[in-house]
Each structure stands twice: as structure tokens, then as C-alpha cells.
NUFILO-792573 format. One record per atom (N, C-alpha, C): x, y, z. Coordinates in steps of 0.05 Angstrom, whole numbers, plus 32768, in hexadecimal, padded with zeros to 4 digits. Example, Ala and Ser with C-alpha at 12.3 -4.5 7.8 and 13.67 -1.06 7.14 Angstrom:
<atoms>
81087F8E809C 80F67FA6809C 81087FBE809C 81017FD3808E 81117FEB808F 81028001809D 
</atoms>
This chain:
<atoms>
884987D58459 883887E3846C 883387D28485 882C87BC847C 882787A78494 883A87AB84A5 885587A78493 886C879884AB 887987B584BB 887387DA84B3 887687E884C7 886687E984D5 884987E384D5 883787E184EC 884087CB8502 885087B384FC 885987A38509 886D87B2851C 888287C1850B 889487C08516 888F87D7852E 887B87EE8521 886E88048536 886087F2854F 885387DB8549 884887D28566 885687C08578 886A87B88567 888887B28579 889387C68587 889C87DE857C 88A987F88582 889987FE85A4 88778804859E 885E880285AC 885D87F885C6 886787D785C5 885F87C385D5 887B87C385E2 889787C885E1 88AE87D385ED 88A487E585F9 88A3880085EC 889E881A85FB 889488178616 88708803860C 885F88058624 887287EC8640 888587DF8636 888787CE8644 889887D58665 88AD87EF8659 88BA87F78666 88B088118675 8890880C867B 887F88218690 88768815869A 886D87FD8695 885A87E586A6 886787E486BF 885587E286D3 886287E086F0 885987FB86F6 886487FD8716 886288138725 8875881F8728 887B88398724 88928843871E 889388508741 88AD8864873E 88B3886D8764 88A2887D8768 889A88968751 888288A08758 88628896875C 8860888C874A 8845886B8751 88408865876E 886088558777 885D884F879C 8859886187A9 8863888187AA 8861889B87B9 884A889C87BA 8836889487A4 881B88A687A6 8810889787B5 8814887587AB 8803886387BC 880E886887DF 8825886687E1 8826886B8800 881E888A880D 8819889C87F4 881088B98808 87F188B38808 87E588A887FC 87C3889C8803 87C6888E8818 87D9887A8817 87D488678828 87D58866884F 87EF88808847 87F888908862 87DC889F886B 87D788B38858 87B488C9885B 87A488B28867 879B889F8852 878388948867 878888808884 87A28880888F 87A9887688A3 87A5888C88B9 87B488A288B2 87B788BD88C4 879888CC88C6 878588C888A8 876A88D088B5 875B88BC88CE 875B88A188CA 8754888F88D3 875A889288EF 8773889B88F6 877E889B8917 877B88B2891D 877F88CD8918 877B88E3891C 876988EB891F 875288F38907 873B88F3890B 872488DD891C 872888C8890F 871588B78920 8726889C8934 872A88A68946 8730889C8965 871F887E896A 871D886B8955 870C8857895C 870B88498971 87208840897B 872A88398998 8715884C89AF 8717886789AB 8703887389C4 86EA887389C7 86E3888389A4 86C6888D899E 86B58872898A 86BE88668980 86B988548967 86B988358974 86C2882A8984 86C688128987 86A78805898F 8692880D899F 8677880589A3 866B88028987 8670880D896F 8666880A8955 867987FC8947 867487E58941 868387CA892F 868387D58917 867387DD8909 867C87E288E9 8695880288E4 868A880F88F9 869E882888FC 86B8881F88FF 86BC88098916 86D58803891B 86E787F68907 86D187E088F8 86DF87D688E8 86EA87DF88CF 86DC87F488C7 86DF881088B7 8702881988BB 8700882788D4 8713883088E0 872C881888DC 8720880788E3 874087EE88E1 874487F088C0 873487F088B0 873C87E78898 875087F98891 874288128889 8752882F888D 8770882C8890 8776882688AB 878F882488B4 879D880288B4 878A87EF88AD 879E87DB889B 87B087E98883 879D87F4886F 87A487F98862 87BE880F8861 87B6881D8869 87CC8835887B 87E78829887B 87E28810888B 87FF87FE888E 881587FE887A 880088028860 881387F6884B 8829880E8843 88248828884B 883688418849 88528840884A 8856882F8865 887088358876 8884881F8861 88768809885F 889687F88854 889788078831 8886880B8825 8887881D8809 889E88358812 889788468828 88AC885B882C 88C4884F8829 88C288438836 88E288298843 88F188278822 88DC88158815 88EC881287FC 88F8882987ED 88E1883887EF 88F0885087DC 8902885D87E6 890888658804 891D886E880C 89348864880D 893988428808 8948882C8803 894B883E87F1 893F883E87DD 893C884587B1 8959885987BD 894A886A87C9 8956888A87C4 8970888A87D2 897A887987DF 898C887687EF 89A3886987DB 899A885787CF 89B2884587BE 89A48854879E 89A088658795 89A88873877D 89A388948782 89A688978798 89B388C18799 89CC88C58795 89D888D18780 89EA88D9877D 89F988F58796 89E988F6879F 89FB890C87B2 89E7890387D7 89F688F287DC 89F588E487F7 89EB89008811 89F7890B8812 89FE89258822 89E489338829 89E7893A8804 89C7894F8803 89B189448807 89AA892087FC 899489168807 898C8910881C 899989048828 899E8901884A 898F89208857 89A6893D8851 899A895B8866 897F89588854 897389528841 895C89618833 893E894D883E 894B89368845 89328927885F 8930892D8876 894D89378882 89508940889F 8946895388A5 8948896A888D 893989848897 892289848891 89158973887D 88F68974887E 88E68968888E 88F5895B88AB 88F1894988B8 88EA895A88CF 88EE897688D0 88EF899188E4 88D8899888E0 88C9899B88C1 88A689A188C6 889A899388C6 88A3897A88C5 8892896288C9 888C895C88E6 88A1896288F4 88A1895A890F 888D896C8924 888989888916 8871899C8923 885589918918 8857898A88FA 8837898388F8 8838895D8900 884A8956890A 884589368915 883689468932 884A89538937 88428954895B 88278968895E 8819896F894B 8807897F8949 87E8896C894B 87F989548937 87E08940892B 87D789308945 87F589218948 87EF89118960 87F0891A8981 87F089358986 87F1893B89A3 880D893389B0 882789358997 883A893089AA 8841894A89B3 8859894E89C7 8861896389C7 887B897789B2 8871898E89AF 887D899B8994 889A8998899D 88A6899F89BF 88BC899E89BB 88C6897C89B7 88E2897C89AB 88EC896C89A3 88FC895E89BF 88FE896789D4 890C895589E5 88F9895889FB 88E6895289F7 88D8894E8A08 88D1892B8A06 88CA89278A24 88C389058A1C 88A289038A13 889A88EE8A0B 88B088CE8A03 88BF88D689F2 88D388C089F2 88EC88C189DC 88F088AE89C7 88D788A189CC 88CD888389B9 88AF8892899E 88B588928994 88A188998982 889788B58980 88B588CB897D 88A388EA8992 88A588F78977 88B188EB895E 88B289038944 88A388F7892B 88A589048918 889588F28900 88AB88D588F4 88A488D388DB 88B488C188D7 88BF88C088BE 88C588DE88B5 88DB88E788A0 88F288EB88BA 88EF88E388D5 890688DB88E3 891188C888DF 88FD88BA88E5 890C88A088DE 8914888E88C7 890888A388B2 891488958894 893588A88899 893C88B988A1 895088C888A2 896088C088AE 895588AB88C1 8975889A88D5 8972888488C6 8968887588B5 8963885F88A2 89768868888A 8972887C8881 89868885886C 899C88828875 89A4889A888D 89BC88A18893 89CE8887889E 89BF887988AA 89CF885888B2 89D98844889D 89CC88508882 89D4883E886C 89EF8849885F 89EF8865885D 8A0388768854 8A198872886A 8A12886F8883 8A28886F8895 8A3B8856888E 8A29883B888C 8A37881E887C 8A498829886C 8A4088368856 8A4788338841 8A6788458840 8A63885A8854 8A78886B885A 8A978863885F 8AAA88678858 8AC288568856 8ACD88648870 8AC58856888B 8AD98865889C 8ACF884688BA 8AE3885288CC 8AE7884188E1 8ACD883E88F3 8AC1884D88FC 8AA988598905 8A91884888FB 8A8E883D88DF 8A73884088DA 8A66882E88D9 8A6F881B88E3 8A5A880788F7 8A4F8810890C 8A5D8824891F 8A4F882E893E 8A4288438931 8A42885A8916 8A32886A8913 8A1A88638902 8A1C884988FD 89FD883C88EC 89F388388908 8A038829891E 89E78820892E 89DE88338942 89E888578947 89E3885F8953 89CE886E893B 89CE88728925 89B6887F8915 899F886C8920 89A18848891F 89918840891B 898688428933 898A883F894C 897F884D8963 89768860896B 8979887B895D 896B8893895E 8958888E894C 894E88788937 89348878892F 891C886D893A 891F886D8955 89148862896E 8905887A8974 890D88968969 88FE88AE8970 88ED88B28966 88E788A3894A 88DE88AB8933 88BE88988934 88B088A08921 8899888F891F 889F8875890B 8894885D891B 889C88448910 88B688368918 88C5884C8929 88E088488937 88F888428928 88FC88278939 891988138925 8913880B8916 88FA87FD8919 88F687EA8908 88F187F188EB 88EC881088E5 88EE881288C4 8906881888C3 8919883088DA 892E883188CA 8943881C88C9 8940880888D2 895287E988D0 894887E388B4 892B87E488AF 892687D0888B 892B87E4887F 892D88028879 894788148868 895688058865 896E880E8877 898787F78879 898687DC8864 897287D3886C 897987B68861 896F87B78849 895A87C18841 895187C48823 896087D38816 897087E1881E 898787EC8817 899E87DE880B 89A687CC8820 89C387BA8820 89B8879B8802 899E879C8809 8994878487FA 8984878787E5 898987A887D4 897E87AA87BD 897B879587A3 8988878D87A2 89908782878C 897B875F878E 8977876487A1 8964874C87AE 8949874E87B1 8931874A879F 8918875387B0 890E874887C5 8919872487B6 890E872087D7 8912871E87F2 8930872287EE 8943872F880A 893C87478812 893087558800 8927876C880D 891087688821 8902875A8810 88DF87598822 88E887488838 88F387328838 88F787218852 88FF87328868 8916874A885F 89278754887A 891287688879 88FB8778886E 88E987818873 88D8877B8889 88CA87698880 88B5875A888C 88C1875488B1 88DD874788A7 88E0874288C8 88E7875A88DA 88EC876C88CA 88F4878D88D4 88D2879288ED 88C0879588D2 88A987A088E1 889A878988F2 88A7876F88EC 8897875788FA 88A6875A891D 88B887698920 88BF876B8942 88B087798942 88A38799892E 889087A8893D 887F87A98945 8876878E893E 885D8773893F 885687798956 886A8765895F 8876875F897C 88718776898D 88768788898E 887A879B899E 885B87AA899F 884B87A8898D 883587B48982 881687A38998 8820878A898C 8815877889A1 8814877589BA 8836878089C4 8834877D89DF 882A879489F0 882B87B189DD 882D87CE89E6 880387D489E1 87F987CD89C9 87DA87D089C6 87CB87C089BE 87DD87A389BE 87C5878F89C0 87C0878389A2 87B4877189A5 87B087608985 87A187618970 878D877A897A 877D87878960 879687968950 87A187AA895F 87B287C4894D 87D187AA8948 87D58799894E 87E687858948 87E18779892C 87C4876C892A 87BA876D8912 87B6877688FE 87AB87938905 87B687AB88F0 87CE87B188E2 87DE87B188FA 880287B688ED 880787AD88D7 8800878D88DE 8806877388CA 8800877688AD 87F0878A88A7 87EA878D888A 87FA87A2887D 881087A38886 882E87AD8875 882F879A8867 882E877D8868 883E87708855 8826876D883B 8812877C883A 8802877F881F 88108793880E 882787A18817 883187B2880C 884D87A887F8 884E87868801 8862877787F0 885C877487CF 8837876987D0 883C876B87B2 8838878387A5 8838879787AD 883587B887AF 885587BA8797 886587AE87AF 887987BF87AA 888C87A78791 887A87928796 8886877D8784 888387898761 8876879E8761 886987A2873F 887D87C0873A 888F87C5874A 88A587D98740 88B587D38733 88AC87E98718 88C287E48705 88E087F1870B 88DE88058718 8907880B8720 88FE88228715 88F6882F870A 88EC884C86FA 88E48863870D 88EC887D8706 88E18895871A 88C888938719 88BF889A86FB 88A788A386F6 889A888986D8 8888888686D0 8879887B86C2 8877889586A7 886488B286B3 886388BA86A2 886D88D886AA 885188EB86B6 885C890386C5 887188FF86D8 8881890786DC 888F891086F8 888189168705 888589128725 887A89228740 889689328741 888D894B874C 889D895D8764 88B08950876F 88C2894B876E 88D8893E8787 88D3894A87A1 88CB895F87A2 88C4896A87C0 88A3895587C7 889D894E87B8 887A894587BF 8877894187D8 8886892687DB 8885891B87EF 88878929880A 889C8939880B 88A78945881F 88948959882E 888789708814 8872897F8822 885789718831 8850895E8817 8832894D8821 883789418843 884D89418841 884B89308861 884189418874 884F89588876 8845896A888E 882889768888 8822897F8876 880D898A8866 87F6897C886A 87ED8966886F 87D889548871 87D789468887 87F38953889C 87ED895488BB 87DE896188C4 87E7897E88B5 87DB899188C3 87BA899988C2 87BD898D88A9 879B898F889E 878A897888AF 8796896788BB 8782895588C1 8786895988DE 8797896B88E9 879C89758907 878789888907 8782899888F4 877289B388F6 875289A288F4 874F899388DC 8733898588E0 872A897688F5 8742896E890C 873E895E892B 873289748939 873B898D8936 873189A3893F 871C89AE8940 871389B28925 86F789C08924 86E589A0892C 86F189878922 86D68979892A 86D68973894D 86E3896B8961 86DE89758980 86D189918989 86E189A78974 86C489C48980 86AB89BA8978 86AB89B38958 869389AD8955 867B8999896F 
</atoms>
């Protein structure tokens, strides 16, 4: 009797061992909170205009969107994930691109860009299931056996200059991509990915929102506790992701709304 109770809490202590960690659905959730309270934080409350004379508001507001930070390199990885184990290259690639079409009405809804698409600016004018989509497609282009696909990785990676977060996420695709097998080649060519956006962040709004940025890399030991697993226990939707994005634009575009009439 003893020694099947042994062998059941052996059986037990396997089972549980191979859930431990954060599985791909685990990171989705943490980066769709983490995205929400960045996008309420900027959307709704404009600290920079209305909030900045009140220190605890502001600092509120910064935390918010520290945190927020940590969304974008989590996406990164998992779109790395989904990039180097989709079995059908093709379909994953159109099935980001076109969800990247209602995203781009409730981006330009949220943030006051303009709905049409070629209108300027041409630096930051769509959401940024764009630019996970030239991040993908630049990795697939490598990988593509033809003469071309060096000049058609670096022209994807240039059209993610349209996108939100620009090059600089869809370059650490790419590379978390090429350097799976590496974690910590991943995070290094991460880190220096978003550390030019540093740069640019600093020079474009200054060294508070510079500071902010910087707390992407809390999203290293985030991503350090993934076990390689879809799911842990339930499945999510494979679509989850895709609807929540536009969906919690729109809702927090319509609540910008009623609170200015108000």
C-alpha cells in the first residue's frame, strides 16, 4: 500500500512538474492586462496635459504604463513562438495581416490617428498587429529558399516603421526568432532592439516617457518562467488575442468619449 502511494505521488509530482511555468496562454493573458492598463492609462488619462500639477496622479499614471511596457516584448516572444512552430507559414502570416485591418480602425479611433491608411504620418500611423506582421513575415522571408530574401526581410522590416513600436519590435521578432534555441540570445537581441527605441524616445519626449519605456526589460523574468507549452490547463480561443485587441480599443475610445461630454 505504502509503496503505490509512493509511486502515485511520483506519478503526481511528474504530472505537476510538466505545468509549472507559464505556458503561451499564461503570457497572452499577462500581456493583454498589461497592454489594457497601458492603453487605459494613455487614452483615458492624458497625464502629461490634465494630471501632471498632481504628483500622486502622475505617478499613478507612470506606473500604469511602466507596467504596460512589459506587453510589447511578451508579444515579440510569442510571435517568435508562433513563427518557428506554425505548421502552415502562409495561413499564419494572412490571419495577422487581416486582423491587422480592424485593428487599424479601432487604433485610429483610440489614438486620433487618421482612419485612412495613407494618410501621414507614416511613422507610427497603424496598430501593432502591423508590426508583429512585418516581424513575422521578415522571418519567413529568411527562411524562404529563394534569391530575393535578404532584400524582402529588410523591406518587411522597414514597413514596420508604420506600425506601433515600429522596427524596433519587428527587428526582435526576427531575432527571437533566428535565436530560439537561445534564451539568452534572445533577451540580449531583445533588449538592444527596444534599447535604440530608448534612444529615440528620449530624444522625441524626453526622459520621463524614456524611463517608462525602460521597464520592458521587467518582462525578461516574465518570460524567463516559460515552460514551451500552449496551455497549462484550459485552452484560450486561438482567436483571443486577435479580437481583444480591437475590442478594448474601442471600448476605451467610446469611454474617452462620454468622459470629455461629461
Amino acid at each position: 500500500m505504502t509503496s503505490t502511494n509512493s509511486a502515485n505521488g511520483l506519478t503526481s509530482a511528474r504530472e505537476l512538474s510538466t505545468v509549472r511555468g507559464l505556458s503561451s496562454d499564461n503570457l497572452k493573458i499577462i500581456a493583454l492586462l498589461a497592454m489594457t492598463l497601458f492603453h487605459a492609462a494613455d487614452i483615458l488619462f492624458p497625464w502629461w496635459k490634465r494630471y501632471l500639477p498632481d504628483v500622486s496622479a502622475a505617478l499613478l499614471l507612470l506606473f500604469c504604463m511602466g507596467v504596460g511596457m512589459t506587453a510589447m516584448p511578451v508579444m515579440c516572444f510569442l510571435a517568435a513562438e508562433g513563427a518557428c512552430h506554425t505548421k502552415n507559414r502562409k495561413k499564419y502570416l494572412l490571419r495577422v495581416s487581416l486582423w491587422a485591418v480592424p485593428a487599424h480602425i479601432a487604433y485610429a479611433l483610440a489614438t486620433g490617428k487618421p482612419l485612412n491608411p495613407f494618410a501621414a504620418p507614416f511613422t507610427m500611423h497603424t496598430s501593432v498587429l502591423w508590426t508583429i506582421s512585418c516581424g513575422i513575415g521578415a522571418f519567413f522571408a529568411l527562411m524562404h529558399r529563394t534569391k530575393l530574401r535578404v532584400e524582402l526581410m529588410l523591406l518587411l522590416l522597414a514597413l514596420g516603421l508604420y506600425g506601433d513600436w515600429g522596427v524596433c519590435a519587428a527587428v526582435a521578432i526576427l531575432c527571437m526568432a533566428l535565436t530560439r534555441n537561445n534564451f539568452k540570445k534572445q533577451m540580449l537581441a531583445m533588449s538592444l532592439c527596444f534599447c535604440i527605441g530608448l534612444v529615440y524616445t528620449y530624444i522625441r519626449q524626453g526622459p520621463v516617457l524614456a524611463v517608462v519605456q525602460s521597464c520592458f526589460l521587467f518582462s525578461i523574468p516574465v518570460l524567463k518562467r516559460y515552460n514551451g507549452k500552449l496551455y497549462n490547463s484550459n485552452p484560450l480561443p486561438r482567436s483571443a488575442f486577435y479580437w481583444y485587441y480591437p475590442a478594448h480599443l474601442l471600448i476605451l475610445a467610446s469611454l474617452r468619449q462620454i468622459i470629455n461630454c461629461g
